[in-house]
Backbone as CSV, one residue per row, in Angstrom:
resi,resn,N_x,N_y,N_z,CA_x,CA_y,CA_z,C_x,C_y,C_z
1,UNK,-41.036,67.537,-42.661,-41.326,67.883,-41.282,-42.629,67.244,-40.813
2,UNK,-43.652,67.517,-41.701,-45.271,66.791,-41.384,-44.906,65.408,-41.730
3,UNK,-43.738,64.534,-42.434,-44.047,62.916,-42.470,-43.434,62.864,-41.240
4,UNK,-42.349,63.221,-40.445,-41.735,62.913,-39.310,-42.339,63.121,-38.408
5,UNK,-43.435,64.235,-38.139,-44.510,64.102,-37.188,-45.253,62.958,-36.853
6,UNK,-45.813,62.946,-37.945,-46.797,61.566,-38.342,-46.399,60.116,-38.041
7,UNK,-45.348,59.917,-38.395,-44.070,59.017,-37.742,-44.208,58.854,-36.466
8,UNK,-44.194,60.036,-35.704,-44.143,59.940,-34.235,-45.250,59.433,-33.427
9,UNK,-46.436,60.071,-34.305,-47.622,59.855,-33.704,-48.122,58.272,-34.242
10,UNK,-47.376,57.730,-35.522,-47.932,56.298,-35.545,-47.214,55.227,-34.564
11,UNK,-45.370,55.634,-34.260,-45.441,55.066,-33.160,-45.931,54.686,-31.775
12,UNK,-46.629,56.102,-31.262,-47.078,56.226,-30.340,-48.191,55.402,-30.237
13,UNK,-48.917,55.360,-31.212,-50.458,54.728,-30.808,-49.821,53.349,-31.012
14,UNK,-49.073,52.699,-32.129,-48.436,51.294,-31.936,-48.172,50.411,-30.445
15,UNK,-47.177,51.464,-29.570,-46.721,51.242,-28.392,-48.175,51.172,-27.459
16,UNK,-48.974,52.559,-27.538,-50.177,52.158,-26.818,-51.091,50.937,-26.959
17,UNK,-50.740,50.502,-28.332,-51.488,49.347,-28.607,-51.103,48.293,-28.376
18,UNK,-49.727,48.276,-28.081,-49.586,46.885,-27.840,-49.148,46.821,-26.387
19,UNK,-49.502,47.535,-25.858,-49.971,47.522,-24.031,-50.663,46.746,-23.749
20,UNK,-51.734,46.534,-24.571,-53.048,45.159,-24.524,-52.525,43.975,-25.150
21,UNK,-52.539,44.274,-26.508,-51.911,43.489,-27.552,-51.184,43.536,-28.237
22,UNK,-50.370,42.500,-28.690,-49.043,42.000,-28.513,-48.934,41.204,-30.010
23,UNK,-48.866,41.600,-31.083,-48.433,40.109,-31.933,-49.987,38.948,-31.862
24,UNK,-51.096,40.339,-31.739,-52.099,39.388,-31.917,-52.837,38.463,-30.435
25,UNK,-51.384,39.094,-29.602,-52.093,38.409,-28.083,-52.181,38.838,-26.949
26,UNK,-53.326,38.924,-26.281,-53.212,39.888,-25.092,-52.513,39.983,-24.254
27,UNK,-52.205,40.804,-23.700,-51.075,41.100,-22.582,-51.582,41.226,-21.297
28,UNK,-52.060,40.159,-20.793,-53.064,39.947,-19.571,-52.583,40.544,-18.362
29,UNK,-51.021,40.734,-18.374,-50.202,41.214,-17.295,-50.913,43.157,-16.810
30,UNK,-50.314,43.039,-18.233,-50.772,44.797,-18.250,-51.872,45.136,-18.331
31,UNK,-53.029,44.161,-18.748,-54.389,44.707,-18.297,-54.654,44.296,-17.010
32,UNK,-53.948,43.893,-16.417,-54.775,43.063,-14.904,-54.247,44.102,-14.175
33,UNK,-52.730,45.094,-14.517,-51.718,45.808,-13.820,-52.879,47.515,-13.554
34,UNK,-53.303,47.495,-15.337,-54.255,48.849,-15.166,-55.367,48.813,-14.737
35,UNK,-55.850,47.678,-14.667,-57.718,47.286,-13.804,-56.926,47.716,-12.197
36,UNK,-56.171,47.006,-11.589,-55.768,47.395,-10.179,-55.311,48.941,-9.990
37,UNK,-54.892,49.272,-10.612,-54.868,50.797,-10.564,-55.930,52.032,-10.401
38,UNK,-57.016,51.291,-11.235,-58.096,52.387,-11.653,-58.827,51.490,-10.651
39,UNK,-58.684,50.492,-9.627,-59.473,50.017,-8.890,-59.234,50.985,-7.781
40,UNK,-57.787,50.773,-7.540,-57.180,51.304,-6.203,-57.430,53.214,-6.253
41,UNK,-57.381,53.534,-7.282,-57.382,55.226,-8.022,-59.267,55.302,-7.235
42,UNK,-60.079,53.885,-7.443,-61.709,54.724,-7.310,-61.699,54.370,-5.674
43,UNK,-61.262,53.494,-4.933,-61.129,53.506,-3.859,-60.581,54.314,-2.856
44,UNK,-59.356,54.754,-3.396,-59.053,56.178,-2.591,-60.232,57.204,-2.637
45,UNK,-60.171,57.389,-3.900,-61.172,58.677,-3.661,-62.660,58.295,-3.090
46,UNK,-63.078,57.168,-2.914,-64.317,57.276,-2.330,-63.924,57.116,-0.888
47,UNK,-62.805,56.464,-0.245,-62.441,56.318,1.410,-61.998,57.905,1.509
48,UNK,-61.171,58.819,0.580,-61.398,59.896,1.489,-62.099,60.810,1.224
49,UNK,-63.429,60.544,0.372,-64.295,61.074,0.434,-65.074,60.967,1.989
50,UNK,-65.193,59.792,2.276,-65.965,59.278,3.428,-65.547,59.342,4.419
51,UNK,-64.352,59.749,4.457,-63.562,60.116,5.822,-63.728,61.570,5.868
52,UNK,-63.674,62.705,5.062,-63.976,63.807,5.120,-64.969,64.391,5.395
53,UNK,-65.659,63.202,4.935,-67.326,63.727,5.074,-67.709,63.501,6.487
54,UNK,-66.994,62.503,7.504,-67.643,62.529,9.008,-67.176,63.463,9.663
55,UNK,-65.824,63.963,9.129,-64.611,65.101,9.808,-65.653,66.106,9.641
56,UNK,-66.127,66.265,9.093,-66.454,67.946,8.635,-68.284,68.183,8.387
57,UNK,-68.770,67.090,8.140,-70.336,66.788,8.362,-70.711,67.486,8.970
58,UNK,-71.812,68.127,9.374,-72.481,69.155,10.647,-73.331,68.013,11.216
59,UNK,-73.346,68.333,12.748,-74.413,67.706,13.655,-75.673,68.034,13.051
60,UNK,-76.019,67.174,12.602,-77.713,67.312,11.828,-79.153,67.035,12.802
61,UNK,-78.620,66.095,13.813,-79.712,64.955,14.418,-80.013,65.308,15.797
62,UNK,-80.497,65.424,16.759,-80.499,65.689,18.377,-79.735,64.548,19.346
63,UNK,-79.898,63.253,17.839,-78.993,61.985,18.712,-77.523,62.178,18.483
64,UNK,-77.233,62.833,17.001,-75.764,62.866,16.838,-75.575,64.387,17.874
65,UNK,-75.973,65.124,18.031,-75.587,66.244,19.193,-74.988,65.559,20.514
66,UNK,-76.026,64.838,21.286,-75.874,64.410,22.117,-74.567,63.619,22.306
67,UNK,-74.433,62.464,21.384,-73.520,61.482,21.135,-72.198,62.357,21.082
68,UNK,-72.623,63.366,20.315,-70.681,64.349,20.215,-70.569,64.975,21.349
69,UNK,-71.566,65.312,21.952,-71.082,65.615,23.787,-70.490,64.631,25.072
70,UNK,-71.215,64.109,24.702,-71.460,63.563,25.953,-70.425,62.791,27.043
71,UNK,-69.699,62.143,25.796,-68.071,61.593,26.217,-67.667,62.697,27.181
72,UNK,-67.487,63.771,26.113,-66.438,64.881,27.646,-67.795,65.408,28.566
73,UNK,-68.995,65.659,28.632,-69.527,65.898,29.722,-69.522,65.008,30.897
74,UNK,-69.351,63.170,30.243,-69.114,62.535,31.286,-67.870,63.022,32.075
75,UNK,-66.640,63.207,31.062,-65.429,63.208,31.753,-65.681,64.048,32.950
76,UNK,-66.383,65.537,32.498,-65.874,66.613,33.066,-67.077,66.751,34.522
77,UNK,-68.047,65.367,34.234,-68.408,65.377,35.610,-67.680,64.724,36.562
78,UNK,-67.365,63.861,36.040,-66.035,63.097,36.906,-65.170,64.168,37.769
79,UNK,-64.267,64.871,37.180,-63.354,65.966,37.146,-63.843,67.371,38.201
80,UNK,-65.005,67.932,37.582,-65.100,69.040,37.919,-66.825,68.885,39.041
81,UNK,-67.184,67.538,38.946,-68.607,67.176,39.559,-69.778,68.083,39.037
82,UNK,-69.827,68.586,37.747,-70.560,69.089,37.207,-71.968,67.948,36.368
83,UNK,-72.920,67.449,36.673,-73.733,66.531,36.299,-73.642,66.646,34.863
84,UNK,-73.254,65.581,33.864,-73.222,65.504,32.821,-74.853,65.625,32.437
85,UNK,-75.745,65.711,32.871,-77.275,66.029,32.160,-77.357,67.780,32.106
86,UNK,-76.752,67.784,33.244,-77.354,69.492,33.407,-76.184,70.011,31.929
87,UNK,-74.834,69.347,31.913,-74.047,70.141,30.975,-75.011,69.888,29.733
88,UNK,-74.974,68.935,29.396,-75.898,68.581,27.655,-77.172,69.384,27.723
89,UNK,-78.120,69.740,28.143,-79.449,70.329,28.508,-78.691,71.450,28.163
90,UNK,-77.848,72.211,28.901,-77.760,73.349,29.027,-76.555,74.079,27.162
91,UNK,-76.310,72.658,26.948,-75.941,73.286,25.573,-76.745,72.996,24.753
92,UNK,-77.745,72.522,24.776,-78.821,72.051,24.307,-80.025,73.329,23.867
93,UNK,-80.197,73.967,25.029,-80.709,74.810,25.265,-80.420,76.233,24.795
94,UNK,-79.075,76.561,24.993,-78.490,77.417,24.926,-77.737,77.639,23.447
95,UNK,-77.501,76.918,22.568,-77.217,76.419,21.064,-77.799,76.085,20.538
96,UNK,-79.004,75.667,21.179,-80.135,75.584,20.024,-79.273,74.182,19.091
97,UNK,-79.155,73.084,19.608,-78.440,71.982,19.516,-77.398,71.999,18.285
98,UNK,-76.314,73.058,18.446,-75.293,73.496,17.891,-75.352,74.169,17.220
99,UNK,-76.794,74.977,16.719,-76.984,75.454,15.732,-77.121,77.190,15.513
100,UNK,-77.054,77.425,16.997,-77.034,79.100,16.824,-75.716,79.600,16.252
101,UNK,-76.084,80.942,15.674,-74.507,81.740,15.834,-73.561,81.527,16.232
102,UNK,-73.927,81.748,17.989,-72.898,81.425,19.182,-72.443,80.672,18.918
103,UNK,-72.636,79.382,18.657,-72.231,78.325,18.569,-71.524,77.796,17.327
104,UNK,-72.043,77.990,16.596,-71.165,77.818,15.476,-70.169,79.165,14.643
105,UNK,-70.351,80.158,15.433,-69.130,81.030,14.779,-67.889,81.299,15.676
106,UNK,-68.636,81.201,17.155,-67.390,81.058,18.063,-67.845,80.284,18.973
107,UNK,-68.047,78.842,18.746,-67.888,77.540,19.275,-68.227,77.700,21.020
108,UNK,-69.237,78.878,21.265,-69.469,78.793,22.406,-70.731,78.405,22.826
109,UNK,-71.325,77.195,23.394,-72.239,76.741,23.331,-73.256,77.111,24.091
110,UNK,-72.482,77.836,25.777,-73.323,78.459,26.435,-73.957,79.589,26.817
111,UNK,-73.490,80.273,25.648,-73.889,81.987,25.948,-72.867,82.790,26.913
112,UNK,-71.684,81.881,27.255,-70.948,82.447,28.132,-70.280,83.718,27.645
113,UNK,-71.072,84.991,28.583,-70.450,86.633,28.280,-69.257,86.757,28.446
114,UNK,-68.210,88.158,27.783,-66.827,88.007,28.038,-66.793,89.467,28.052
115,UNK,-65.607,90.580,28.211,-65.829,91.845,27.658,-65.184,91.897,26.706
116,UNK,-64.472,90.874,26.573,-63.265,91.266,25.217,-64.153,90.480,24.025
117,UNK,-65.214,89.723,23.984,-65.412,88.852,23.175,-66.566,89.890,21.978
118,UNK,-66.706,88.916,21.354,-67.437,89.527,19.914,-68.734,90.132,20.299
119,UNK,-68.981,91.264,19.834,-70.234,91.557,20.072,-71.349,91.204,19.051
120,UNK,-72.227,90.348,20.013,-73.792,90.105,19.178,-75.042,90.622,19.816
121,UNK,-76.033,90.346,18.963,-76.901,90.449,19.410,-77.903,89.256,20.354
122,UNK,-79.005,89.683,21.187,-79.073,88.523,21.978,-80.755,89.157,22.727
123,UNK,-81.300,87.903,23.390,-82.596,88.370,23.972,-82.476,87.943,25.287
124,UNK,-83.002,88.807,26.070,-82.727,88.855,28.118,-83.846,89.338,28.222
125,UNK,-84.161,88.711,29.249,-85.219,88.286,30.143,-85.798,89.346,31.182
126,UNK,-86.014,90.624,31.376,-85.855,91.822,32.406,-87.213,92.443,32.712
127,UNK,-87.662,93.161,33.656,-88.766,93.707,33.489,-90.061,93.204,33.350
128,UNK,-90.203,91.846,32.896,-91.362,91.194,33.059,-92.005,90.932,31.435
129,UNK,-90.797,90.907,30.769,-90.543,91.009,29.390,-89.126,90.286,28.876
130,UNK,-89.276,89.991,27.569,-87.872,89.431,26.254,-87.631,91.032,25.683
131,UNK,-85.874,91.455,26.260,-85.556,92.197,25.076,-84.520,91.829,24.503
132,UNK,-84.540,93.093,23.249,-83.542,92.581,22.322,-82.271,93.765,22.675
133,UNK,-80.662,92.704,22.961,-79.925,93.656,23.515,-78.160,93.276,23.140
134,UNK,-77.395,94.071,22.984,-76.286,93.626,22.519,-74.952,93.276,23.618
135,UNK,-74.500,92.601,23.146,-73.582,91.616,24.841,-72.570,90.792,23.939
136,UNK,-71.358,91.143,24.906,-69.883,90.885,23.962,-70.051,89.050,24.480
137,UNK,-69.901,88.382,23.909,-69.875,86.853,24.092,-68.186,86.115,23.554
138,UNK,-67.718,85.377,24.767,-66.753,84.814,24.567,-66.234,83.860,23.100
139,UNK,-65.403,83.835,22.895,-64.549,82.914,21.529,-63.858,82.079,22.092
140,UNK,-64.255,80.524,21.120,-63.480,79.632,21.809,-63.019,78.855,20.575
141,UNK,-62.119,78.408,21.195,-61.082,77.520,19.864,-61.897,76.235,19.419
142,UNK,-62.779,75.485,20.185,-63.874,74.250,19.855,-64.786,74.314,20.829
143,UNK,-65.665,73.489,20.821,-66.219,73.348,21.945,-66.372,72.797,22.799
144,UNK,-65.209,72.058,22.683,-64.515,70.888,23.952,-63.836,72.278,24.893
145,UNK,-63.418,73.207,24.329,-62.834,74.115,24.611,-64.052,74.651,25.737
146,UNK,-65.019,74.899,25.069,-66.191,75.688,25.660,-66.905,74.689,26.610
147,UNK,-66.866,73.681,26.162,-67.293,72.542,27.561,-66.434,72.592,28.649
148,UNK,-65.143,72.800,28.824,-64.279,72.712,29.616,-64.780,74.360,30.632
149,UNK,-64.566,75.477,30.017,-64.572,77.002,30.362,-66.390,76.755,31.252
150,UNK,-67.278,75.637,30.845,-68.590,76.299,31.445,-67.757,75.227,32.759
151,UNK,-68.068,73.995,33.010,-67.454,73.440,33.728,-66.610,73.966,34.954
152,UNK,-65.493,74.773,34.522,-64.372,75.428,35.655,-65.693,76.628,36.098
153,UNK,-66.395,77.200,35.050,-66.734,78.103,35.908,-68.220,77.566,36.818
154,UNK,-68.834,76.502,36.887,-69.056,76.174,38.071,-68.899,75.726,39.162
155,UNK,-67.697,74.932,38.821,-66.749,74.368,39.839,-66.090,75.788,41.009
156,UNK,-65.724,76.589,40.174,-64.923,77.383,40.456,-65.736,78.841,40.980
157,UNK,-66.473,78.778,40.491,-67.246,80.514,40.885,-66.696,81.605,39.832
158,UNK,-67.728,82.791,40.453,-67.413,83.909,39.717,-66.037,84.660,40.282
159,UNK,-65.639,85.939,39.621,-64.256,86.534,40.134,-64.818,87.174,41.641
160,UNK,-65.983,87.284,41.647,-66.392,88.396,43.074,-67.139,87.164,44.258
161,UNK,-66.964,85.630,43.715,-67.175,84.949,44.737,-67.375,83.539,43.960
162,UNK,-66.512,82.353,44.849,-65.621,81.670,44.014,-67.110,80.544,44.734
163,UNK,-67.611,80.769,45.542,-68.864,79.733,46.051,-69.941,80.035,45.569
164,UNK,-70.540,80.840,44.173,-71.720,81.391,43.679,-72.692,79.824,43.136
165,UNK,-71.870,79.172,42.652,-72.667,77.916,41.758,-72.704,76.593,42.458
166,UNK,-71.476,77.303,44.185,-71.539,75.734,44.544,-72.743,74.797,44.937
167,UNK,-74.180,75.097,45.219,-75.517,74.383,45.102,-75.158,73.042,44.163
168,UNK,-75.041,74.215,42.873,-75.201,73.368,41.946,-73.926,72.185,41.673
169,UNK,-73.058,72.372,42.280,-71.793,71.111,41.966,-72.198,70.248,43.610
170,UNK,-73.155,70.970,44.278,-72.921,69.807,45.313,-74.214,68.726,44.877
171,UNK,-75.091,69.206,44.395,-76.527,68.428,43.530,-76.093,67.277,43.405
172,UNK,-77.123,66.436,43.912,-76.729,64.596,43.333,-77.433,64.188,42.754
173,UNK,-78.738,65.150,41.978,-79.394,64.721,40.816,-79.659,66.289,40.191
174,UNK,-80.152,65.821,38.650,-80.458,66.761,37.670,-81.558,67.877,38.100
175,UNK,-82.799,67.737,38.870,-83.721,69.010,39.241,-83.006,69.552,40.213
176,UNK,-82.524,69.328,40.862,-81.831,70.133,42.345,-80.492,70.973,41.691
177,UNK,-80.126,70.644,40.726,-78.757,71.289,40.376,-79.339,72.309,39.050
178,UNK,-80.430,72.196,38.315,-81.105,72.904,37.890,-81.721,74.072,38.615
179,UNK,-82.310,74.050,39.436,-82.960,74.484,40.122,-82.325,75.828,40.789
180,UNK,-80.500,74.829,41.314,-79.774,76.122,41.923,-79.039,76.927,40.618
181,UNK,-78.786,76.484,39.411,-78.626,77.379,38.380,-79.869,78.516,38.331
182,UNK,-80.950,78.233,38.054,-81.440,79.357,38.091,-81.610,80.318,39.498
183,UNK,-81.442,80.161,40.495,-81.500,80.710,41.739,-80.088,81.427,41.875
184,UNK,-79.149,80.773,40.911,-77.840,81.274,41.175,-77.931,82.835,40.027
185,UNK,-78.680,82.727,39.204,-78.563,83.741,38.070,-78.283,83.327,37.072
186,UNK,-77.904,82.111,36.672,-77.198,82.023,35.381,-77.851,82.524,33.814
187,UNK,-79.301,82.475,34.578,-79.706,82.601,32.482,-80.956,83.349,33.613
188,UNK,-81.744,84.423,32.856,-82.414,85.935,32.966,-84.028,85.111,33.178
189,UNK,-84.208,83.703,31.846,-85.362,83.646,31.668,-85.399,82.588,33.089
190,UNK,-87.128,83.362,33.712,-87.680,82.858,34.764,-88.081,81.104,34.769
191,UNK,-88.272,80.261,33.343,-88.482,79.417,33.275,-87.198,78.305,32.904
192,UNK,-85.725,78.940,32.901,-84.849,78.127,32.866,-84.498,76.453,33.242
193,UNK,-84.658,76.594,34.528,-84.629,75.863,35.100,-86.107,74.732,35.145
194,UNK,-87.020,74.963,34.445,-87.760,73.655,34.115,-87.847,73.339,32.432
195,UNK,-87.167,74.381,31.761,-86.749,74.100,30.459,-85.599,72.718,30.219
196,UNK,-84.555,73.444,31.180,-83.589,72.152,31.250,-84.175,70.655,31.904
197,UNK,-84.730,70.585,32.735,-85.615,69.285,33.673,-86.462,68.624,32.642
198,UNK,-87.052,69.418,31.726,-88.060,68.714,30.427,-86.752,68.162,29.237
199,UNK,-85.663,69.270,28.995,-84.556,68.314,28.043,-84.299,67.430,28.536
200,UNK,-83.822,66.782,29.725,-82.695,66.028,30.460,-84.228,64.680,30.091
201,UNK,-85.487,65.318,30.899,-86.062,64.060,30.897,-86.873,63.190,29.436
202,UNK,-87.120,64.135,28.443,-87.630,64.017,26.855,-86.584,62.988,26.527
203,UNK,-84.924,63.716,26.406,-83.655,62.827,25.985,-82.910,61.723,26.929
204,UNK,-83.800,61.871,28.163,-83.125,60.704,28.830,-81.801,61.198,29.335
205,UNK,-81.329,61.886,29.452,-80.050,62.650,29.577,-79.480,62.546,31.204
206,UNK,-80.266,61.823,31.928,-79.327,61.561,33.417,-79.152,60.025,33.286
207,UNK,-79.118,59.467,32.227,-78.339,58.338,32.281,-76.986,58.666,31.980
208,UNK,-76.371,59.639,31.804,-74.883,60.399,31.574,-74.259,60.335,32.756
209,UNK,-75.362,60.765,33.525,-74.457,61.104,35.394,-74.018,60.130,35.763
210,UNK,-72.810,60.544,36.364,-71.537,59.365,37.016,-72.380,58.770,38.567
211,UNK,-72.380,57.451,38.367,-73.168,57.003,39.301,-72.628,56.800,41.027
């Protein structure tokens, strides 16, 4: 039983051996056949290593933030006449350049409130003071998703008056459409609106606006 084993296993390494060599001569076919294999075997895995890694990478940089916006803020000034500076500033601002909570657990970049949405915690502006206060905040499927939802809702208004933001979509530059965001209410803190005017102008960010 143990010589017929042994048997098996001296064929085996025979056959493996003469994969290379042959009667004393190399078998150039079959080594050139397994070099392309284990070539093509390290190349896959490093292309989809490197493809995975841009898919799924986090925005690290203030230039790669920008750069992953900005395409659809152009669009959606086109579309909805919302100034592509004021949109980037204001997720900028408001995400803490993708990096809050909001933003990265439910892809909402602008703080936009909901009643059905998740409740967090959050700081508002009241009284002549920052408190700390809890406020259900909308969920969004991406944040193309959430670029789109801030967009309609300036275009569009609130449910109790559909002309609340129009200042700001009629604006033909970045301080004037700033300016009527905060006059309109949108964000509590009194200095909003020159917070965004210092992003737009630090990052250059009204070279976005549709000319």
């Amino acid at each position: 039983m143990m010589a017929g084993k042994r048997r098996r296993i001296r064929r085996k390494q025979r056959a493996r051996s003469q994969l290379f060599v042959k009667k004393g001569r190399l078998q150039w076919v079959n080594i050139l056949l397994v070099l392309a294999a284990m070539i093509g075997m390290v190349w896959y895995i490093q292309h989809n290593w490197a493809v995975k890694s841009r898919v799924t990478a986090p925005t690290t940089t203030h230039t790669a933030f920008i750069k992953k916006l900005a395409p659809a803020a152009q669009q959606l000034d086109q579309q909805y006449h919302v100034l592509a500076s004021i949109t980037l500033s204001q997720a900028i601002l408001e995400s803490d350049w993708g990096k809050s909570t909001n933003a990265t657990e439910n892809n909402n970049l602008f703080g936009v409130k909901s009643a059905s949405g998740r409740l967090m915690t959050t700081q508002e502006y009241y009284d002549g003071a920052y408190h700390t206060v809890k406020r259900r905040f909308a969920v969004y499927d991406s944040w193309h998703a959430s670029l789109v939802d801030h967009a309609k809702k300036l275009a569009y208004g609130t449910t109790w008056d559909s002309q609340h933001y129009a200042a700001v979509i009629k604006a033909m530059d970045y301080q004037t459409a700033a300016q009527a965001l905060q006059t309109a209410g949108y964000a509590t803190d009194p200095s909003y609106a020159q917070k965004l005017i210092n992003i737009i102008q630090k990052y250059d960010l009204q070279r976005y606006d549709r000319k």
